[in-house]
C-alpha positions as CSV (number, residue, x, y, z in Angstrom):
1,X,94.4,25.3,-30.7
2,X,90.8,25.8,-30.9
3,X,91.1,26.4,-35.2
4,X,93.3,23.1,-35.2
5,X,90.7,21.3,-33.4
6,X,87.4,22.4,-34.2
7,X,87.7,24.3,-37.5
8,X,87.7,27.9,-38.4
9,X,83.8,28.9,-37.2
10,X,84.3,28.1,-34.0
11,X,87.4,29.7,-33.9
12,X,86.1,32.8,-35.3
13,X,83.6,33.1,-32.0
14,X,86.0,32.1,-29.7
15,X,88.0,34.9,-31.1
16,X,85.0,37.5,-31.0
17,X,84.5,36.9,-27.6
18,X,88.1,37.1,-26.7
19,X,88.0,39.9,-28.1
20,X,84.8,41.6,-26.6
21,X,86.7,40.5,-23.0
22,X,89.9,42.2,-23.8
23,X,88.0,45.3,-24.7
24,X,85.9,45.3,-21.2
25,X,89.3,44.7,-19.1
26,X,91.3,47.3,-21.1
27,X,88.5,50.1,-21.5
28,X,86.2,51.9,-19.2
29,X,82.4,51.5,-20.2
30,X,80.8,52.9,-17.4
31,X,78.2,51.0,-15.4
32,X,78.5,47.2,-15.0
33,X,75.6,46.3,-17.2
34,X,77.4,48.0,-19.9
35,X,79.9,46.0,-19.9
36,X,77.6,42.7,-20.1
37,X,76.1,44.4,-22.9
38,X,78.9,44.3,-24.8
39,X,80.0,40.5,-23.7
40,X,76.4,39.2,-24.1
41,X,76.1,38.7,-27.5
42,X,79.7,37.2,-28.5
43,X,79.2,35.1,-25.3
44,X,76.4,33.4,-26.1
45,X,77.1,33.0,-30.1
46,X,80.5,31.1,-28.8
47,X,79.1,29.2,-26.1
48,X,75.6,27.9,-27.8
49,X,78.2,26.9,-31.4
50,X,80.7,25.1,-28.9
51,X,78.0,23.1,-26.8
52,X,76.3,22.6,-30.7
53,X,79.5,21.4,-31.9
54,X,81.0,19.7,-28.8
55,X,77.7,18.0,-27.5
């Protein structure tokens, strides 16, 4: 929905960070600031190109 709507960047990042959530849920990477280590960064790349994009 989000490539029909919004185009294949945004897309992309929303799949990145999908992606980075999956891989905290389904795998065990130790303490809990690990695990927002590896969310931070796709996070914030979706969220700052959606609020750029959306307004």
């Amino acid at each position: 929905m989000i490539l029909v709507l919004i185009g294949p960047d945004l897309y992309q990042l929303a799949r990145d960070y999908a992606s980075a959530v999956s891989h905290v849920l389904w795998e065990d990477l130790g303490e809990t600031e690990a695990a927002w280590g590896h969310l931070r960064v796709p996070m914030n790349a979706f969220l700052n190109a959606a609020q750029e994009k959306l307004g």
